[in-house]
N, C-alpha and C positions, 0 to 999 in steps of 0.2 A: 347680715347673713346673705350668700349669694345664694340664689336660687337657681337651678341651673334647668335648662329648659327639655319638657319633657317630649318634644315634637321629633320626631323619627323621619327620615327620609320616605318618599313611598318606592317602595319598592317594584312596584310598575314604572314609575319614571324612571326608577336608577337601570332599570333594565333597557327602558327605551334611550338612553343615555348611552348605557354601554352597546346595542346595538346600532346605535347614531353614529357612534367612534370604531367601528368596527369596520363600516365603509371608511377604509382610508380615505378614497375620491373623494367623496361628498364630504367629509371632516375637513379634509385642507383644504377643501373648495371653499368651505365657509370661511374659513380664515383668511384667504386670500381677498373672497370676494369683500369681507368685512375691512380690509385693509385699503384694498384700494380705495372700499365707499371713505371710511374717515381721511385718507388722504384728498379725496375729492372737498370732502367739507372745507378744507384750509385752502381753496383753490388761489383766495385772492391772496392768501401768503406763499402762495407757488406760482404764480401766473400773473403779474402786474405791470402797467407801467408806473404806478408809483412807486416811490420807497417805501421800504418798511419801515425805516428810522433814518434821520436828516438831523447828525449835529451841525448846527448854525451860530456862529459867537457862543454864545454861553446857554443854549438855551436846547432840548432836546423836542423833535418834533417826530408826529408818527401820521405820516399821510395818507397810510392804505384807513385807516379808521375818522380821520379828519381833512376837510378842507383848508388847506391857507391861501393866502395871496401874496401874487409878487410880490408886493411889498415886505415881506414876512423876510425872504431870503433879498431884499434888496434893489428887487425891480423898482418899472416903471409905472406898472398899473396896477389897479387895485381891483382884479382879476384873479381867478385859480390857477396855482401858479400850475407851469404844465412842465416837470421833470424831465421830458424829452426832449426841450426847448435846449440847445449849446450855450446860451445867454445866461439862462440861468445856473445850466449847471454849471459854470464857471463862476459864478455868482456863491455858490454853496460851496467849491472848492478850495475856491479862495480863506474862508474863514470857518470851513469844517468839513465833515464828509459824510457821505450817502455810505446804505446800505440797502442794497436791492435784491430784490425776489432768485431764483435762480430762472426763472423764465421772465426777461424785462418786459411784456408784452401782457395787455389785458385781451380778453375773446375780440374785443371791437378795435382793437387798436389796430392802425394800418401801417407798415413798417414802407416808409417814405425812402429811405437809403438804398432801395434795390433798382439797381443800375442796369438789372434786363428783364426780360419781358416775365408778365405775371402769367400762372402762377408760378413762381418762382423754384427752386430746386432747395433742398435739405442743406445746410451750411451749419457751419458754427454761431449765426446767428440766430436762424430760426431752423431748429433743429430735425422738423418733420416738412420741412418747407412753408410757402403759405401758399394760398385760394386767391382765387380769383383778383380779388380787391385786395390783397397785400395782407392782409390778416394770417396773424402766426398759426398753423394747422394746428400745433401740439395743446396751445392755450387753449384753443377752441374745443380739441378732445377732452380735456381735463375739464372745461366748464357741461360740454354737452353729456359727459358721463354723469354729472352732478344733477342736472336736471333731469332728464332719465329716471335714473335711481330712484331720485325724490319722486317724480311723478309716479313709478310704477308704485314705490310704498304707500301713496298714500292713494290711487284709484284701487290697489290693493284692500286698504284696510276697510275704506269705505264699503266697495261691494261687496266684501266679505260679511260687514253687520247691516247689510240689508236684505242681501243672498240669506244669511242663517235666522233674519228675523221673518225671514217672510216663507222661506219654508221650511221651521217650525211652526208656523203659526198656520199653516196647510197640512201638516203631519199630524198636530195635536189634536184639531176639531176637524178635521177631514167631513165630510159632507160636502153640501153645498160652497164651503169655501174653501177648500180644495178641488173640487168640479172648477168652479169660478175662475179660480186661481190656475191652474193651467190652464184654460182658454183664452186669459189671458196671456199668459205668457208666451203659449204657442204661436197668437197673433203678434205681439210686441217683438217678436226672435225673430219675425220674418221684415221686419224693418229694415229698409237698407242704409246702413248707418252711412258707408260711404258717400252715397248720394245724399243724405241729407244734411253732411257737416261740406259736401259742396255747395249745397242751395243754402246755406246759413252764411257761409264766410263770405257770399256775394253780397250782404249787408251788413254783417257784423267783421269786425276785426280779429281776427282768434289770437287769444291768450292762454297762458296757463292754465288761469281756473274754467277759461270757459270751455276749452278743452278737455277739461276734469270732468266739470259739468256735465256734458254731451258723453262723455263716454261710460260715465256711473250710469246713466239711463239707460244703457245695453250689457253692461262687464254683470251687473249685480247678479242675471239667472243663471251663471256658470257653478253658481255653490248649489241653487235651489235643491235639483236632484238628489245630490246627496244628503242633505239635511233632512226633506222631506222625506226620502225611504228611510231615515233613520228614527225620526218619529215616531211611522206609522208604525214601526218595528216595538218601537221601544213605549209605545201606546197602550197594551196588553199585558204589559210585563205585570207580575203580581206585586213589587213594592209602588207600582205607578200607582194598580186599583184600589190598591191599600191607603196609599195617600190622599187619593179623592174620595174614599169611604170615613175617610178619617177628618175630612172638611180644610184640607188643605187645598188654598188656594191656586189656579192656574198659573199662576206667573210665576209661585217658589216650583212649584213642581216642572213647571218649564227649564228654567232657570240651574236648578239645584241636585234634579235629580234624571233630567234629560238630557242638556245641552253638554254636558261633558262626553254624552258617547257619542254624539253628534259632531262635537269640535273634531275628535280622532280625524272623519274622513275632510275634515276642513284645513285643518293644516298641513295633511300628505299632499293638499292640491294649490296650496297659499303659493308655496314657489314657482310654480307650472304658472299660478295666473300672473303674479310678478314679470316673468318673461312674458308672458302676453302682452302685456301692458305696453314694456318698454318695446317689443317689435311694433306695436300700434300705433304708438307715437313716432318713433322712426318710419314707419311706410309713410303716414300723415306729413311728414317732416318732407321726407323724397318727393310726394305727390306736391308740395305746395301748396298745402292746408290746416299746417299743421301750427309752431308758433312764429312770433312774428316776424317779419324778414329783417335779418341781421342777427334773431336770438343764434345763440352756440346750439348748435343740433348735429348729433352723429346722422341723422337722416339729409339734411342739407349740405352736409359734407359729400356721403355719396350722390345727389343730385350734381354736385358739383366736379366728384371723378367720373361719371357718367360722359357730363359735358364737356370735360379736356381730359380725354384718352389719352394725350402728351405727358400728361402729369399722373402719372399711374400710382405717388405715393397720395395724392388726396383719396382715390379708392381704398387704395392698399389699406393705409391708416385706419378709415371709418371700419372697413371689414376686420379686420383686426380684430379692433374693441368692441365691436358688437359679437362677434365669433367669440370672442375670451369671456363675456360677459355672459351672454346666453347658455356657454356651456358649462358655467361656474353654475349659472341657477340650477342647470338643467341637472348636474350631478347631485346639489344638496337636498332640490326636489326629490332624488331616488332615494339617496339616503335617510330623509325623512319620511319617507311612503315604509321602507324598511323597518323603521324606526318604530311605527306607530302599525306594521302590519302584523295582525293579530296571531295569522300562522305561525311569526315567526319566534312566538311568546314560549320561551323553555331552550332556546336555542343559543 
């Protein structure tokens, strides 16, 4: 006998839903922006210099996920064989064939064949032109979009559940630890982050995480505000006094019966810090602080159309996809503030 499931939609979501999809903008923004992100995730089956697939005699080989060695397709040495190499690849032709990326070109690969001066101009081979040191622009868009994204998602998620753990927990027992709690914070906000991820990178090497690092220790009090007014708000309520009369412990009733009207003003603002993020990193990236020299950066890109005004599509490019990208968040951010705004509840 099936059982068939007695669970209803809520009808607050379905409405916030249908008013999500109501902003045209913000609904195809999401779709776009979701599109491009998963296109960026397949970068290195979009953007390589190895192959994707190498039949060789009898045997099928996939280089973007494994190393071989010349010897593999015939060489001399018993080295990674390098696809770009004319030796070899007449070496694979002879007894099979290649299948490569539609961009032959990895973010660090340096395109040796151009016969005038760098940075080079837009062609049929490297289609956005390349930088400075020969490297393909458009590769390096596709990878620097990727890191981006990723980093703003996850200094995102992060600051978000330290933002909502920590003012909730200033909201719910306010006293002394909320007095505390903002004096802290008010002194911790006037920290000058700039200046201090310059006196850091004069001894440490900046990476990903530690980039991550350094900026979760200033993104996280951009939630506090709101979570905390929502709290103290929602602190008084009669099912809250009910439940602490009732010997229900602080943390379900944080948890269970506060933090969902609290999330409302946390996700109208999740998008808005998303793009923070990612211009954060990008100024970091411009300024020469950011990650390491050679990673794929839309902020190093423009440092670099800055520096040869000749070359107006290294600028052109980097603005581009920061201008398309910023303004994709910045519509799903509306449409989600919409979405989740109480006014607009009957509408």
């Amino acid at each position: 006998m099936l059982l068939k499931s007695n669970k209803t939609p809520n009808p607050l979501n379905q409405a916030r839903w249908l008013r999500f999809r109501a902003n045209r903008r913000g609904y195809w923004s999401l779709w776009i922006f979701a599109l491009l992100f998963i296109i960026s995730l397949f970068a290195e089956l979009i953007a390589n210099d190895k192959p994707l697939v190498v039949h060789y005699g009898q045997g099928w080989y996939f280089p973007v996920t494994k190393s071989y060695s010349e010897l593999t397709f015939g060489g001399e040495f018993d080295i990674e064989a390098d696809y770009t190499d004319p030796y070899i690849q007449d070496k694979i032709d002879q007894n099979g064939f290649v299948v490569w990326p539609p961009i032959r070109f990895h973010y660090d690969t340096i395109n040796y064949d151009i016969a005038g001066v760098l940075p080079s101009e837009p062609d049929s081979v490297n289609w956005l032109g390349t930088d400075d040191k020969g490297r393909d622009v458009l590769a390096r868009i596709i990878y620097g979009f990727r890191i981006s994204v990723l980093f703003g998602f996850v200094l995102t998620a992060v600051s978000t559940l330290i933002g909502v753990f920590v003012g909730a927990t200033q909201g719910y027992y306010g006293g002394w630890i909320d007095l505390l709690g903002q004096r802290f914070i008010e002194v911790w906000s006037g920290m000058p982050t700039l200046f201090l991820l310059i006196i850091l990178s004069s001894f440490i090497e900046p990476n990903f995480w530690w980039l991550l690092g350094i900026m979760v220790l200033f993104s996280w009090m951009s939630l506090v505000g709101v979570v905390r007014a929502e709290f103290l708000r929602c602190r008084n309520f009669d099912y809250v006094r009910a439940a602490q009369a009732m010997g229900v412990d602080d943390k379900r009733i944080m948890l269970r019966h506060m933090l969902p009207n609290a999330m409302v003003a946390s996700l109208t603002m999740m998008p808005f810090i998303l793009s923070g993020s990612v211009t954060t990193l990008t100024s970091l990236d411009f300024l020469g602080f950011g990650l390491p020299v050679g990673s794929p950066s839309l902020g190093e890109l423009l440092a670099q159309g800055k520096a040869n005004l000749q070359a107006p599509w290294l600028g052109i490019s980097a603005f581009a996809v920061l201008s398309i990208m910023l303004t994709l968040l910045v519509f799903i951010g509306e449409a989600v503030r919409d979405a989740f705004d109480p006014h607009q509840q009957g509408r």
